[in-house]
C-alpha positions as CSV (number, residue, x, y, z in Angstrom):
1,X,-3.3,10.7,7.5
2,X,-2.4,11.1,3.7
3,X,-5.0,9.9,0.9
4,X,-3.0,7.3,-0.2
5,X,-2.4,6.0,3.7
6,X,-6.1,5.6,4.4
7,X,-6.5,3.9,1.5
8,X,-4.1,1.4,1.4
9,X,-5.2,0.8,5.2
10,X,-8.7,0.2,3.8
11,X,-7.4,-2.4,1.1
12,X,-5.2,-4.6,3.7
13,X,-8.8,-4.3,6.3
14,X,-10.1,-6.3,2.9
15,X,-7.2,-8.7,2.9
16,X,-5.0,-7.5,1.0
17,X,-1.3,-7.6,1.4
18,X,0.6,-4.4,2.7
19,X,2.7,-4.3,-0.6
20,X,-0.6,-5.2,-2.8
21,X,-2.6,-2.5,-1.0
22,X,0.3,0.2,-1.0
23,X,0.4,-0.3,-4.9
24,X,-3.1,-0.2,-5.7
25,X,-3.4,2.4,-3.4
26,X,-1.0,4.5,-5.3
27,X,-3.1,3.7,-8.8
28,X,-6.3,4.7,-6.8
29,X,-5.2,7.8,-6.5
30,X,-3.1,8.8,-9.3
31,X,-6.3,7.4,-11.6
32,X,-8.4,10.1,-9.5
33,X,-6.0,12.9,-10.0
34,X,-5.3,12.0,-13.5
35,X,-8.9,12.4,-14.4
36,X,-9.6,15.3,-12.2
37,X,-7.1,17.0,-13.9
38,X,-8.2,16.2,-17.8
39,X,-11.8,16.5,-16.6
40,X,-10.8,20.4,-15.7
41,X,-8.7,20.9,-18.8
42,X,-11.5,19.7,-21.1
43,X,-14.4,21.1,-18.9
44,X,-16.8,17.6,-18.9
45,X,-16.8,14.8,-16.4
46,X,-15.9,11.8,-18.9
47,X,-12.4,11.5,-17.6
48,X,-13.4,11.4,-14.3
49,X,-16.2,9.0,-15.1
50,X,-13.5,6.8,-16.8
51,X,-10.8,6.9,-14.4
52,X,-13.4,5.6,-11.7
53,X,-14.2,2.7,-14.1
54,X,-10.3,1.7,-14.4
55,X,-10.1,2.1,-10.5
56,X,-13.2,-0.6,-10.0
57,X,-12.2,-2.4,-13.0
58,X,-8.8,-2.7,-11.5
59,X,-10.0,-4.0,-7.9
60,X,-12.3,-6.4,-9.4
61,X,-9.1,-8.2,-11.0
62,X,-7.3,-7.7,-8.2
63,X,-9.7,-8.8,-6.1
């Protein structure tokens, strides 16, 4: 099963509609990739740090 698939899955277990779940899903992980990506461009963890804080930031409003 894709990332983004066992994700979403995991959102609508919360409660979460399937179209809610699928689109936060996709954030998830394009915020994770994003920020894996600068973090090895830039050698240092901040934008991995800070994409994680958008992700939890983002599923406390959503929440």
């Amino acid at each position: 099963m894709r990332l983004r698939a066992v994700i979403a899955t995991g959102l609508q277990r919360e409660g979460r509609s399937a179209e809610d779940a699928e689109r936060m899903a996709f954030a998830i992980v394009a915020a994770y990739e994003g920020g894996l990506l600068q973090a090895r461009v830039s050698g240092r963890v901040e934008p991995m740090v800070d994409a994680c804080r958008y992700v939890l930031d983002l599923m406390r409003v959503r929440a």
